[in-house]
TIVOZA-143622 format. One line per 5 residues: number of its first residue (from 0); for each residue x, y, z of N, C-alpha, C. Coordinates in pm, whole numbers, plus 50000, padded with zeros to 5 digits. Atoms other than C-alpha are relative to their C-alpha. Layout:
residues N
NUM> X,Y,Z,X,Y,Z,X,Y,Z ~ ...
This chain:
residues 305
0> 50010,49854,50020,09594,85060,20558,50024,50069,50134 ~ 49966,49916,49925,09731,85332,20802,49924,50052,50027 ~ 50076,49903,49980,09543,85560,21011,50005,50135,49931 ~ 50000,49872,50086,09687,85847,20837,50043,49961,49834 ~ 49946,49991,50123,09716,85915,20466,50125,49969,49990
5> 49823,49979,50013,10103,85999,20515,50040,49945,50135 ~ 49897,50058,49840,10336,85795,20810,50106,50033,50018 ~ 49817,49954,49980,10641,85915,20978,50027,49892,49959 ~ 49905,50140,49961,10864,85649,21003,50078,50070,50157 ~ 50009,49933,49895,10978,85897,21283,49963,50088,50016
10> 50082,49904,49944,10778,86117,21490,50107,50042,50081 ~ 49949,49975,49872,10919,86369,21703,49863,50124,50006 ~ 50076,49888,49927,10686,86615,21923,50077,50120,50039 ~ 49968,49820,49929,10815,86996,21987,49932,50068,49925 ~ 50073,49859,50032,10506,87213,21939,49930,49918,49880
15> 50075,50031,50107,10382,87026,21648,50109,49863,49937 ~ 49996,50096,50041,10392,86708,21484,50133,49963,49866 ~ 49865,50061,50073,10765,86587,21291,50008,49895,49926 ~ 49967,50165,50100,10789,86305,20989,50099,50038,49959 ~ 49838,49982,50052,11185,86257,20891,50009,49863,49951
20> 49919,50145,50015,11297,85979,20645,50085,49918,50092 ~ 49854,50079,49932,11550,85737,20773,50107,50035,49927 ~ 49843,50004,50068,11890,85771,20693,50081,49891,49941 ~ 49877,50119,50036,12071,85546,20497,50147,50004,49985 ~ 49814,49997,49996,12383,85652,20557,50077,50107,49945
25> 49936,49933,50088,12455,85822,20224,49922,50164,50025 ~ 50026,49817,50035,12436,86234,20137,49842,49970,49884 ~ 50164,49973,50135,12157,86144,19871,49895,49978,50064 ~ 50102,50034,49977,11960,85973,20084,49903,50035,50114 ~ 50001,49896,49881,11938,86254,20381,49844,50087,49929
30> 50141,49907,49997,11529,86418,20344,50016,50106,50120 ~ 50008,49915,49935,11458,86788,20501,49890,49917,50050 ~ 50118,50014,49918,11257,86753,20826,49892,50065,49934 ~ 50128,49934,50002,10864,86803,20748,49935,49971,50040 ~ 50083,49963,49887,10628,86940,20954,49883,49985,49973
35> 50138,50023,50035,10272,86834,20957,49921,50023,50130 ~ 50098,50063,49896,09956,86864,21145,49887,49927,49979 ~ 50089,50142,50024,09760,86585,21177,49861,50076,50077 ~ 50081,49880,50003,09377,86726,21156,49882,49854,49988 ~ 50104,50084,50060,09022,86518,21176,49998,49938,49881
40> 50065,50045,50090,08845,86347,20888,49878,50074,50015 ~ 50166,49977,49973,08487,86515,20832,49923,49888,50006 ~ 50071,50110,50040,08220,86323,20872,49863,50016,49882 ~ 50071,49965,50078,07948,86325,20604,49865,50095,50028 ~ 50138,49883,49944,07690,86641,20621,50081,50126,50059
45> 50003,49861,49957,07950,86855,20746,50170,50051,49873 ~ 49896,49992,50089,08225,86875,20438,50033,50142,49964 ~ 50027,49856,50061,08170,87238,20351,50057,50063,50109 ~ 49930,49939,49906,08282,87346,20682,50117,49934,50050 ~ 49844,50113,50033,08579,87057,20676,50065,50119,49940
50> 49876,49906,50082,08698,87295,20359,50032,50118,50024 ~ 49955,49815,49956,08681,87625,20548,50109,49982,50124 ~ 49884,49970,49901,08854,87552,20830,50126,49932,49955 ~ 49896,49987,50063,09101,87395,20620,50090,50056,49952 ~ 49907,49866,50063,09175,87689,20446,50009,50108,50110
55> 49923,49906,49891,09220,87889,20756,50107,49995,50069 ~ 49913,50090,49937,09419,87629,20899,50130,50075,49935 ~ 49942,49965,50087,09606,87652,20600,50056,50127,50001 ~ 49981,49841,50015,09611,88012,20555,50097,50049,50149 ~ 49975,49956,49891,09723,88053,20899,50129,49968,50028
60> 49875,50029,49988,10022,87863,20876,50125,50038,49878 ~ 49881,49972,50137,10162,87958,20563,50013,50145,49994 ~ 49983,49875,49998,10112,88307,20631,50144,50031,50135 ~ 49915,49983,49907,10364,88231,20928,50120,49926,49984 ~ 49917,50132,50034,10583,87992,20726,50158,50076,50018
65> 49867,49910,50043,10860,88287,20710,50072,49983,50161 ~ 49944,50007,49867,10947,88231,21102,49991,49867,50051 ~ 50031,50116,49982,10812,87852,21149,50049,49899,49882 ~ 49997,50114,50090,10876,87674,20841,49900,49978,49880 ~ 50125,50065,50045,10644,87520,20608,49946,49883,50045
70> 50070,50072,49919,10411,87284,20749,49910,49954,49890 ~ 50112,50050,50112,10163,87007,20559,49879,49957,50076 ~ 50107,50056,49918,09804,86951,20676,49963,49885,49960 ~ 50085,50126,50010,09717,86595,20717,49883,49933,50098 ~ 50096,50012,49949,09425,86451,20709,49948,49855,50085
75> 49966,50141,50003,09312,86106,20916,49902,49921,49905 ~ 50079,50086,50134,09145,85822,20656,49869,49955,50128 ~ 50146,50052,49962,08840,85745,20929,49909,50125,50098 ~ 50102,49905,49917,08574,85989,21034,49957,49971,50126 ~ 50045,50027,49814,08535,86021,21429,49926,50112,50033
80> 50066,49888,49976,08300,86197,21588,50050,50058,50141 ~ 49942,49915,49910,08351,86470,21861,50076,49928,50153 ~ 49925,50065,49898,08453,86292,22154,50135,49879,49996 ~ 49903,50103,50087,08662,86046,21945,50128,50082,50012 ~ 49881,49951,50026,08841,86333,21850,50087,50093,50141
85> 49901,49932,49890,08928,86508,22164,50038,49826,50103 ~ 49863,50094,50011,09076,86148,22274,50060,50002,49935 ~ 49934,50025,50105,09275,86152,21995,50108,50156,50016 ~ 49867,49875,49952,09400,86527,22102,50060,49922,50090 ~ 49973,50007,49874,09411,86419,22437,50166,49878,50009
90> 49860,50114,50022,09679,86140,22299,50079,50051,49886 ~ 49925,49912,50133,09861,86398,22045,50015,49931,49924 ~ 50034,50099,50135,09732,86148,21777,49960,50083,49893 ~ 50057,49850,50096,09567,86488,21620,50040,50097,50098 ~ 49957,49789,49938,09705,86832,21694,49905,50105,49979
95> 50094,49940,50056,09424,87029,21542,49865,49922,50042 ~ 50159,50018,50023,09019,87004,21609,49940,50144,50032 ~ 50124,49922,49995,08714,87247,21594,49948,49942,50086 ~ 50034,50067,49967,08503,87235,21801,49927,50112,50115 ~ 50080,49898,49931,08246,87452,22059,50081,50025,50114
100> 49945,49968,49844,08394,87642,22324,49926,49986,50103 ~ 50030,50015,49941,08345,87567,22670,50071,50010,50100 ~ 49912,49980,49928,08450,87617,22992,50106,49884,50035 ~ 49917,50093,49966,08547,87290,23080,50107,49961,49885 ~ 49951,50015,50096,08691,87267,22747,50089,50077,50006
105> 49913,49871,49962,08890,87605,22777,50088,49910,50071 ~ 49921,50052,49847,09025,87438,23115,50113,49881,49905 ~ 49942,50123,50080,09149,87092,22914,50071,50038,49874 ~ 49884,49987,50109,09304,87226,22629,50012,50184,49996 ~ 49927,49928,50047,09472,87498,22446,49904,50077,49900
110> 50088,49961,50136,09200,87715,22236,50093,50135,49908 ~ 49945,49890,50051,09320,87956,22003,49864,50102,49929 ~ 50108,49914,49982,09122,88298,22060,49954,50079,49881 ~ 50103,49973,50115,08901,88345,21761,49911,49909,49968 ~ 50087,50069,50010,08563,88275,21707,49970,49971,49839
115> 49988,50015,50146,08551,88089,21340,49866,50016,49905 ~ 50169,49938,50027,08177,88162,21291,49989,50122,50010 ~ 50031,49945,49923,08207,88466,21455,49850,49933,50094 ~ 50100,50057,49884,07840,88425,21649,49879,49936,49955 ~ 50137,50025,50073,07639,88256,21360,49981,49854,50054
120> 50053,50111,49955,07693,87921,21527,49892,49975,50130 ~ 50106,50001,49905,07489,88036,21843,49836,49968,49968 ~ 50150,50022,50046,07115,87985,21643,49984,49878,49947 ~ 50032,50165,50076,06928,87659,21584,49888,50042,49973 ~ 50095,50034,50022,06682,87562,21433,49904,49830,50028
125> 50051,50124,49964,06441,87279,21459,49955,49911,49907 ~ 50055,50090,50135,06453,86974,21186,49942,49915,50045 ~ 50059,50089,50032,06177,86776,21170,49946,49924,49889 ~ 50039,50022,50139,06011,86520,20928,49913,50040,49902 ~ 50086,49937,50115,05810,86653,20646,49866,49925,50058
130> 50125,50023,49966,05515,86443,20715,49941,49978,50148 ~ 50040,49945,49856,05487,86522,21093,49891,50100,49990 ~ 50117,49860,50008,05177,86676,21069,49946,50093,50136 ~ 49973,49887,49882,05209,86798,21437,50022,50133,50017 ~ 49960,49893,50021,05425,87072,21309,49988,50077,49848
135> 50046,49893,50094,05177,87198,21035,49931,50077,50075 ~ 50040,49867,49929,05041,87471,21289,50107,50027,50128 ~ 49937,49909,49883,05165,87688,21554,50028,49908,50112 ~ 49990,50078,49884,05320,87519,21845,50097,50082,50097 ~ 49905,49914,49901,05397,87701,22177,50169,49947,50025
140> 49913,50036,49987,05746,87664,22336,49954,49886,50065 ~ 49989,50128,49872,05628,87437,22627,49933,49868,49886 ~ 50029,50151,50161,05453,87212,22312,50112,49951,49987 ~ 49842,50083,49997,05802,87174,22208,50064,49973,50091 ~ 49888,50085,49893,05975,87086,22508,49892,49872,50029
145> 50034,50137,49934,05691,86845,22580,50033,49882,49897 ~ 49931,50129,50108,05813,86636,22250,50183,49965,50018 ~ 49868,50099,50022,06157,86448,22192,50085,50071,49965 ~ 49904,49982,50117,06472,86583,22069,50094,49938,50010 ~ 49828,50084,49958,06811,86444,22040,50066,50103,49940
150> 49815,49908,49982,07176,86619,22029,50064,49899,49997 ~ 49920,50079,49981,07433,86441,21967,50088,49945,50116 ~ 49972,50049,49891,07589,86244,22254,50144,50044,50106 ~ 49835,49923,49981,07911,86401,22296,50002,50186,50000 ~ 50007,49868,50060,07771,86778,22237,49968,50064,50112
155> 50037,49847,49913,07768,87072,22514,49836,50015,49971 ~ 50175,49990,50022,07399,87109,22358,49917,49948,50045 ~ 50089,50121,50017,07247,86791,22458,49981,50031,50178 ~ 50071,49956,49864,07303,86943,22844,49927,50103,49994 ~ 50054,49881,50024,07205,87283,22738,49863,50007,49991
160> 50111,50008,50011,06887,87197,22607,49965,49961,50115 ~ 50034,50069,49904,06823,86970,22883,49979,50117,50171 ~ 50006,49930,49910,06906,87221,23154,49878,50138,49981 ~ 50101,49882,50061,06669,87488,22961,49810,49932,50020 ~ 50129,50088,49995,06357,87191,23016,49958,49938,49879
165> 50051,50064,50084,06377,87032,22726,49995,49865,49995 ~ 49908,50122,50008,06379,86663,22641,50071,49922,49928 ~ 49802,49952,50111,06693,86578,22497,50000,49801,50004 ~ 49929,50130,50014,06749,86201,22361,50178,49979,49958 ~ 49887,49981,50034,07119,86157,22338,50032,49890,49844
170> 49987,50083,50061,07258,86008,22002,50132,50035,49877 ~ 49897,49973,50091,07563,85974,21759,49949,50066,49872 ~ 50059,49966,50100,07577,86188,21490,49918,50008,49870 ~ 50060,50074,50110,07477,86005,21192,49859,49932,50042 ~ 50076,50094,49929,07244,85785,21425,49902,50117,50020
175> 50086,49841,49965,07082,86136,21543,49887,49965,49890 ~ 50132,49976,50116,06915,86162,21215,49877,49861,49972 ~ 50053,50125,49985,06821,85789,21180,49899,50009,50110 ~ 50115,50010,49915,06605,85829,21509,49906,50092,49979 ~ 50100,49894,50030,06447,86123,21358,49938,49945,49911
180> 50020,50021,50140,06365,86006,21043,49880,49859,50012 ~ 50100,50127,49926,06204,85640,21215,49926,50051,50092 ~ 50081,49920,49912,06054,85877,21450,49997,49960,50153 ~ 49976,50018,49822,06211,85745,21773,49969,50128,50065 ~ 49925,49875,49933,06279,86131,21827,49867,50086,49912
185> 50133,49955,50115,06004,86398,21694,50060,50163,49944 ~ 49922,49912,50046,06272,86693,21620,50133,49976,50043 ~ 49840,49997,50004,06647,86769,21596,50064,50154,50018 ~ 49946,49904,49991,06786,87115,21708,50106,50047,49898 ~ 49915,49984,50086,07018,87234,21395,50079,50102,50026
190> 49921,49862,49985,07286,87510,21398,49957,50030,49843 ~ 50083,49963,50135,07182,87730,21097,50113,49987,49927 ~ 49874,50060,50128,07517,87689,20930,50049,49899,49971 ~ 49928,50108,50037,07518,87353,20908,49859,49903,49928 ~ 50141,50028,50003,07137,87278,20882,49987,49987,49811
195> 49980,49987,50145,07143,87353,20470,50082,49851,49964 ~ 49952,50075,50063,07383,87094,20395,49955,49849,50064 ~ 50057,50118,49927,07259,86825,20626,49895,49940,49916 ~ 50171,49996,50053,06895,86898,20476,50049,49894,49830 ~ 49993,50028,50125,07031,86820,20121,50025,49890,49968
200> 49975,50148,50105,07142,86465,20134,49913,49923,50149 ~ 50061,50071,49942,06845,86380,20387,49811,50078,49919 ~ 50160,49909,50044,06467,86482,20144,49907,49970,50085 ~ 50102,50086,49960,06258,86302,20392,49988,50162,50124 ~ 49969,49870,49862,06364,86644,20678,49989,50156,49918
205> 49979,49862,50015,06292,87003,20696,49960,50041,50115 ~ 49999,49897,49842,06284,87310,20947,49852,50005,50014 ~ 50111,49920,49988,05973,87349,21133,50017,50183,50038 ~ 50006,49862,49946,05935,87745,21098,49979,50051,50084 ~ 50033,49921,49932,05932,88018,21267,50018,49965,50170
210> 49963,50012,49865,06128,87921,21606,50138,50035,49968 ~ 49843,49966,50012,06511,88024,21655,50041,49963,50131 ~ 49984,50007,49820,06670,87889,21970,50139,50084,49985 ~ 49878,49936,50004,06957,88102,22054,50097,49978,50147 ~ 49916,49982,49874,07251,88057,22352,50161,50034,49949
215> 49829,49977,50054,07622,88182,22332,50057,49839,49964 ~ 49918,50145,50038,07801,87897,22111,50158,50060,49906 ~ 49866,49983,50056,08155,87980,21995,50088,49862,49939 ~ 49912,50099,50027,08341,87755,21769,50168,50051,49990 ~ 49849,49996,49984,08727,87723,21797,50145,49907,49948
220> 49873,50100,50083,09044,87546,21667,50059,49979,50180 ~ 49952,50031,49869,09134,87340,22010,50137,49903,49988 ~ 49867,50068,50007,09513,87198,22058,50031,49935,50159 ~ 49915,50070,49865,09667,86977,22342,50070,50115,50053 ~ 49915,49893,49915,09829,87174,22617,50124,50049,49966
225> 49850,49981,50037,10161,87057,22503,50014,50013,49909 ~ 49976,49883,50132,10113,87245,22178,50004,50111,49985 ~ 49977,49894,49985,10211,87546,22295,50020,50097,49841 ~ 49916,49931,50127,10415,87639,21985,49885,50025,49873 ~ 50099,50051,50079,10118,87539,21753,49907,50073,50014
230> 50104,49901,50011,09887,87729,21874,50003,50123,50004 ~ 49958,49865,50032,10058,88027,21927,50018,50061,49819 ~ 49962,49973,50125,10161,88006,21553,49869,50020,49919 ~ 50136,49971,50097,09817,87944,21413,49897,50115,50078 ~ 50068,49890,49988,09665,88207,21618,50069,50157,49977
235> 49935,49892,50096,09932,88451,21459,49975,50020,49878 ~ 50043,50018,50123,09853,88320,21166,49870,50111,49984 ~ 50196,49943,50040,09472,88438,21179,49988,50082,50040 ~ 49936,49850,49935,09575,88733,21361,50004,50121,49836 ~ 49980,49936,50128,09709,88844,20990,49922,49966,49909
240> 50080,50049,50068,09489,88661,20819,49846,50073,50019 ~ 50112,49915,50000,09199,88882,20961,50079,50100,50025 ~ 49969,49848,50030,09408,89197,20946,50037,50040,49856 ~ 50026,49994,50152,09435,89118,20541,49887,50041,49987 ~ 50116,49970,50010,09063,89172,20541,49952,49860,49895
245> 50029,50109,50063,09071,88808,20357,49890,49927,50070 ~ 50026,50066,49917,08921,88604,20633,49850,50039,49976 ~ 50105,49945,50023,08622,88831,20586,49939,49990,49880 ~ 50035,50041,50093,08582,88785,20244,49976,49892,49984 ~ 50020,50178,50023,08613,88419,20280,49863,49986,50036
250> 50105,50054,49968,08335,88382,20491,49837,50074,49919 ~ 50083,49936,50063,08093,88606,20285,49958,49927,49886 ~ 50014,50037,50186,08112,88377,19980,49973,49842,50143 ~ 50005,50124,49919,08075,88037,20285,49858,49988,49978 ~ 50101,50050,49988,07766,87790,20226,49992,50070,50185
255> 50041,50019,49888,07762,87834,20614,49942,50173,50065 ~ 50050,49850,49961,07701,88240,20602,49915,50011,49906 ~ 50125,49895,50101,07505,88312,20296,49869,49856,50002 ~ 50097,50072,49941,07279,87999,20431,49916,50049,50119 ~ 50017,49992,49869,07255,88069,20775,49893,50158,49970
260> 50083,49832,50016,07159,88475,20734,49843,50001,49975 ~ 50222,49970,50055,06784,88402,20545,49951,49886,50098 ~ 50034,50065,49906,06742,88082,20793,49987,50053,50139 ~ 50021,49937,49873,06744,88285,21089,49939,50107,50002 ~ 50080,49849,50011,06569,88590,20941,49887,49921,49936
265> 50139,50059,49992,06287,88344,20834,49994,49916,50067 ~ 50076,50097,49829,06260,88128,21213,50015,50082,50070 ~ 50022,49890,49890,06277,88461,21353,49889,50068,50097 ~ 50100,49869,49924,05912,88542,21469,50044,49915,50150 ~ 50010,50074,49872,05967,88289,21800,50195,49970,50009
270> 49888,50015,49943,06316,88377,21972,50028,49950,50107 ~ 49962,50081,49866,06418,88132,22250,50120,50046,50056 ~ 49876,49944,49959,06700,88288,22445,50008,49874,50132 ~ 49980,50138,49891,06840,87953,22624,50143,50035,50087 ~ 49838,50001,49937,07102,87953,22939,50076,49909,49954
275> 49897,50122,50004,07393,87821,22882,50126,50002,50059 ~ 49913,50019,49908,07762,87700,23001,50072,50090,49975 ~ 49932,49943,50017,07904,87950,22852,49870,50198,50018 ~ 50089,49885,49933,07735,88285,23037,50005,50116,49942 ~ 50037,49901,50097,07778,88517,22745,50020,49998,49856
280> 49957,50034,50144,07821,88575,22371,50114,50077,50021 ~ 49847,49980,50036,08187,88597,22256,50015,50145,49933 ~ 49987,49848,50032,08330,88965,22226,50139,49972,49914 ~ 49883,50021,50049,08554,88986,21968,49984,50063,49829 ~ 50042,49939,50067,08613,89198,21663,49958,49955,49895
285> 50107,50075,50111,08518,88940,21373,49864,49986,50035 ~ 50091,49993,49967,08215,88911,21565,49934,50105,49977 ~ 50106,49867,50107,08057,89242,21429,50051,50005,49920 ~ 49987,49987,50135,08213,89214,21147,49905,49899,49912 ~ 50136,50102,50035,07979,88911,21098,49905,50022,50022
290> 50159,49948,49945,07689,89086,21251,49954,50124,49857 ~ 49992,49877,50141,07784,89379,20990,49944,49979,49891 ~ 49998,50081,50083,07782,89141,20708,49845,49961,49958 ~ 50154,50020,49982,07458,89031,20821,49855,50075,50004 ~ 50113,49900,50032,07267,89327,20816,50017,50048,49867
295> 49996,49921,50143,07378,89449,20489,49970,49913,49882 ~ 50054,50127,50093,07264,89073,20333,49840,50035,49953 ~ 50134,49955,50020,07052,89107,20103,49870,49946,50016 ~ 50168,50058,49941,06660,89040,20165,49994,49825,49862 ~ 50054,50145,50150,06566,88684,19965,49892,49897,50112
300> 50092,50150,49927,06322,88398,20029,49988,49879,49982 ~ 49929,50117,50010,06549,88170,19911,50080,49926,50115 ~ 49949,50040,49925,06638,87937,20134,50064,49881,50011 ~ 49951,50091,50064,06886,87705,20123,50067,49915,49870 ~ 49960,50009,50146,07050,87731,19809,50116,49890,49980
């Protein structure tokens, strides 16, 4: 079995990723060049936000197909986690990843300037296990930094926290939860739009209330340098794609917004405002349009639907 679903037989690189039959010679047997970009695998817990940035992806390129072409998104057949995948840019093996902005990150690749959360990925929360009876009462901040957490090992977060005084076990994603759950670790920092779907195929975890950590976190669609063409195109794309007023609608109907909104308006009495590498929140006009969104949501005390 192939790393990817679909195989050239030849690749060529200008700006984005090229599969062309072979030629056999004859007029019948001549295929139009098609254009693909080769795009992660999710890994399990985060599928729901796999299918959004898919369809932006998507959306982004086909809204630009009239000057570029048409283009097919492929996906690869083995789930890697974050550092996997920026080797895998870093060797234009994948043209496409998500993924938190950063400076050093900025520096190393190619981001294309829109934040795909706008600024709902900046808030965590804190999953611990249900029968931790530690966190059935009130616990100051310095309480919590004097316990365990882990971040995944590859994550901007795992210094963040750390530099803020916390203590931060490092650990692969999947593995993350596993040390929580055996209680190597005695919480897990969550982003609130991802926290919901995690929760649902782990019953043994839930949020301890009423804490919110907050630091500027911007997610982004990041490309190799030498995808100039590629990223210019998909940030034209989404350019029109949020001047349709679609983009906005999309995310209004997203597990990761109409989750996130009552999770952060119920761990709101204890706001942690943490430094981080990135020295402000992202200005940018989807960004109040998501703040907008968010005030006009309606009140519930449903959580986690």
């Amino acid at each position: 079995m192939t790393f990817w679903f679909k195989v050239a037989v030849v690749s060529i690189v200008f700006g984005m990723s090229i599969s062309k039959a072979e030629s056999s010679g004859t007029a019948e047997s001549h295929e139009e060049e098609k254009a693909v970009i080769r795009i992660p695998m999710p890994i399990t817990g985060t599928l729901s936000q796999h299918d959004y940035f898919l369809w932006l992806l998507q959306s982004a390129v086909d809204l630009t197909a009239d000057k570029f072409g048409p283009i097919e998104l492929v996906s690869s057949e083995t789930p890697t986690n974050q550092a996997r995948q920026m080797r895998l840019l870093d060797a234009n093996i994948v043209d496409v990843m998500w993924s938190v902005s950063t400076p050093e990150r900025e520096e190393r690749y190619l981001s294309v300037d829109f934040p795909l959360y706008g600024d709902l990925f900046s808030y965590r929360v804190l999953v611990v296990r249900k029968d931790d009876k530690r966190f059935n009462q009130s616990l100051t901040l310095d309480e919590i930094k004097s316990m365990v957490a882990v971040q995944g090992n590859d994550w901007p977060d795992l210094y963040i926290l750390r530099d803020n005084g916390f203590k931060v076990e490092p650990g692969d994603y999947p593995y993350a939860f596993k040390l929580l759950s055996s209680g190597f670790v005695d919480y897990f920092p969550r982003a609130a739009v991802e926290v919901c779907e995690e929760l649902k195929i782990r019953p043994d975890l839930t949020i301890f209330p009423g804490h919110l950590l907050t630091y500027p976190n911007t997610m982004k669609f990041l490309l190799n340098k030498g995808n100039s063409q590629l990223a210019k195109r998909i940030e034209t794309g989404l350019g029109k794609l949020y001047d349709s007023g679609k983009w906005t609608q999309k995310i209004a109907t997203q597990p990761a917004f109409t989750n996130a909104i009552p999770i952060i308006r119920h761990n709101n009495t204890h706001v942690h405002r943490l430094k981080s590498v990135n020295p402000t929140y992202y200005e940018h006009p989807f960004v109040k349009d998501v703040k907008a969104m968010a005030d006009d949501f309606p009140t519930t005390n449903i959580v986690c639907q």
